[in-house]
C-alpha positions in Angstrom: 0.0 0.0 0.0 0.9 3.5 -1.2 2.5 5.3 2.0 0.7 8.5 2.9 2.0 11.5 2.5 2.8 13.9 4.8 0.2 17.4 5.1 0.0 19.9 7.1 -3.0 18.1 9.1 -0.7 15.1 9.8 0.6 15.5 13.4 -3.1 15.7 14.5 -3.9 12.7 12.5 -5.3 11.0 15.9 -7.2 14.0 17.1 -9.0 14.6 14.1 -9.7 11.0 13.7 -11.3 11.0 17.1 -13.3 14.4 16.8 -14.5 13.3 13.0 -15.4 9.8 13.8 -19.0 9.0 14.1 -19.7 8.5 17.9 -21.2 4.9 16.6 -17.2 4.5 15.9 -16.3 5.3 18.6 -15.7 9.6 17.9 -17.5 12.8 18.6 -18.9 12.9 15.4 -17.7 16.9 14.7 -19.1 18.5 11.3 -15.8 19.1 9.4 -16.7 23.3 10.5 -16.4 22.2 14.0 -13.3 20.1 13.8 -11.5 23.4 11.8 -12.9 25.4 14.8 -11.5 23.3 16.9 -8.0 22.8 15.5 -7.8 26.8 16.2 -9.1 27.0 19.2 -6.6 23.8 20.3 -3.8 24.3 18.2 -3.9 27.7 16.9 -3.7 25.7 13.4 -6.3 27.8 11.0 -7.2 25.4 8.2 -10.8 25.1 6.4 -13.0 22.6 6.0 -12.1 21.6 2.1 -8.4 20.8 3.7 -9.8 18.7 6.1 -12.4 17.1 4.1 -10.0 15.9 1.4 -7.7 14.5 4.0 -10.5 12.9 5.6 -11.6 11.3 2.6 -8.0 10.0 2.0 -7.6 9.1 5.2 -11.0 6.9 5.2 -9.7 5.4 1.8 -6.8 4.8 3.4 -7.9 3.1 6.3 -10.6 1.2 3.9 -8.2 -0.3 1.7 -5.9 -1.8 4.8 -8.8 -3.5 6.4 -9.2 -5.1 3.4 -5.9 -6.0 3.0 -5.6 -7.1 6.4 -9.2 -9.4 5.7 -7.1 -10.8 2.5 -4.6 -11.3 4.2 -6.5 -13.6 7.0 -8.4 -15.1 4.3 -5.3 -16.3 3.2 -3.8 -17.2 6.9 -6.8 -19.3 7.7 -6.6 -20.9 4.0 -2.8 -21.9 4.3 -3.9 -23.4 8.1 -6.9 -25.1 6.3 -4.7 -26.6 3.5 -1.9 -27.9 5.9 -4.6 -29.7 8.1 -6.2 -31.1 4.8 -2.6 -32.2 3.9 -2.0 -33.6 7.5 -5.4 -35.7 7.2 -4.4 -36.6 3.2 -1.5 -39.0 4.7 -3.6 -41.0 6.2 -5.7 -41.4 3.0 -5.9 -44.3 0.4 -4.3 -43.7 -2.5 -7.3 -43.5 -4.5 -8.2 -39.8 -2.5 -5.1 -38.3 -3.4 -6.4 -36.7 -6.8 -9.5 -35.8 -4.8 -7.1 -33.9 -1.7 -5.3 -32.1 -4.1 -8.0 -30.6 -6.1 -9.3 -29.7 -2.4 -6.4 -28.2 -1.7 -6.7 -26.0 -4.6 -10.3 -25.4 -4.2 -9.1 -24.1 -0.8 -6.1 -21.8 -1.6 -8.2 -20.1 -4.3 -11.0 -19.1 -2.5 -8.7 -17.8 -0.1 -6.6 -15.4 -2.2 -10.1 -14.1 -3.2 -10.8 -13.6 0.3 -14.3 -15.4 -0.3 -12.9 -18.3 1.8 -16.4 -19.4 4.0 -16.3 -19.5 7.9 -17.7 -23.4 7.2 -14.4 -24.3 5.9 -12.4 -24.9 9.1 -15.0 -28.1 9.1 -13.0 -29.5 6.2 -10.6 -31.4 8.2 -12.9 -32.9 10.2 -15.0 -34.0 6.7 -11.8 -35.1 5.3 -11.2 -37.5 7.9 -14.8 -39.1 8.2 -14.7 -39.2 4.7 -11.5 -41.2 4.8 -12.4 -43.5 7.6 -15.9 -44.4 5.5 -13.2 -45.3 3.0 -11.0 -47.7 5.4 -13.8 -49.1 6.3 -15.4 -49.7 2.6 -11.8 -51.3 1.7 -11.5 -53.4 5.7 -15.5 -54.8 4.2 -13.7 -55.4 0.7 -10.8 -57.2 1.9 -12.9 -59.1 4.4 -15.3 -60.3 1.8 -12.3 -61.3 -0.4 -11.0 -63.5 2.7 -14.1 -64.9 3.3 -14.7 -66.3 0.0 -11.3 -67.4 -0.2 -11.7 -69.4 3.0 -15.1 -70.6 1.8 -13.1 -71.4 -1.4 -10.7 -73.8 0.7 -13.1 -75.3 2.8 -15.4 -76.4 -0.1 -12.2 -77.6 -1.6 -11.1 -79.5 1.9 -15.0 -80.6 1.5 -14.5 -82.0 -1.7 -11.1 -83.9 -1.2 -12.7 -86.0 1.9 -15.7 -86.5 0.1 -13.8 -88.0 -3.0 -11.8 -90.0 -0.6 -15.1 -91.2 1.2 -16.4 -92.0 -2.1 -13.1 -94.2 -3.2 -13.5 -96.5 0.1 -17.2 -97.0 -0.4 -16.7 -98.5 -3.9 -19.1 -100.8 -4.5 -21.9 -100.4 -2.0 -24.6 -98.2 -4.0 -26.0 -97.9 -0.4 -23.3 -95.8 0.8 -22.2 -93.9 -1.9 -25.9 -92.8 -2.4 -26.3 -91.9 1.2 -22.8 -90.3 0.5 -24.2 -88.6 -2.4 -27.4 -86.9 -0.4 -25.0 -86.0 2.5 -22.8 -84.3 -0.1 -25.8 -82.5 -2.1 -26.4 -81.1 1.8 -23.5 -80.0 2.7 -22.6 -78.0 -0.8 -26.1 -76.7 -0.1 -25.4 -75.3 3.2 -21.6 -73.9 2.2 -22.9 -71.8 -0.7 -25.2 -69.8 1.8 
């Protein structure tokens, strides 16, 4: 930001911002006639009111344009805080999020540098990592299921091996190996459910 420039009017810079504040703002709220009175009466300093009312103005603009600046500039502070706690919670995340944290990340830093950053998005983290647990747990269920049916897998193979076996020692006695066949129709039965 452009530095201001000195003016006649600048040692009282403090006073006149106090008597030509509104008193909402804190101020006396002094007409700019008044606060020109009352730089004579003071400071024996006789200005008029045009002098005062363009540094005023600057002043204001001034002042304006640093609180915006210095609401950038926290935009940006609580983006960059945002963005390392997204980054923090992305180490933890399957590889298949990654794509998804850096395009959040961006999302993020933009909207900061803007300043149009919402309050709402300190809650990312926290979304981040449900979202990434719902994730573990979708690929724990996955992996489970996969062991499952590979233990199913060797049972029913176990199954089959003794039943084969059974089978070869009952050679010859249709009563038995027809028994043997029911038993076996029941027991594939009950393994595939």
């Amino acid at each position: 930001m452009k530095k201001a420039r000195n003016t006649i009017l600048s040692p009282y810079a403090e006073q006149l911002t106090q008597w030509l504040r509104s008193m909402e703002q804190g101020g006396e709220g002094l007409t700019l006639q008044q606060t020109a009175d009352r730089l004579f009466e003071t400071y024996g300093l006789k200005v008029d009111k045009s002098t005062i009312s363009t540094w005023w103005s600057k002043r204001q603009t001034r002042n304006a344009i640093a609180a915006a600046e210095e609401r950038l500039f926290d935009s940006i502070r609580s983006g960059t805080r945002i963005v390392e706690q997204v980054r923090t919670e992305a180490e933890a995340a399957p590889p298949t999020l990654g794509p998804l944290m850096k395009l959040l990340e961006a999302f993020i830093i933009q909207l900061s540098v803007k300043g149009t950053l919402p309050s709402t998005a300190s809650q990312l983290p926290q979304l981040i990592r449900t979202a990434i647990d719902g994730q573990r747990v979708l690929i724990s269920a996955e992996a489970q299921k996969l062991d499952r049916e590979k233990f199913v897998a060797a049972q029913k193979s176990k199954i089959e091996a003794g039943f084969e076996e059974l089978a070869a020692e009952a050679k010859g006695d249709a009563v038995a190996l027809e028994l043997l066949q029911k038993f076996r129709e029941r027991v594939s039965a009950a393994i595939s459910t």
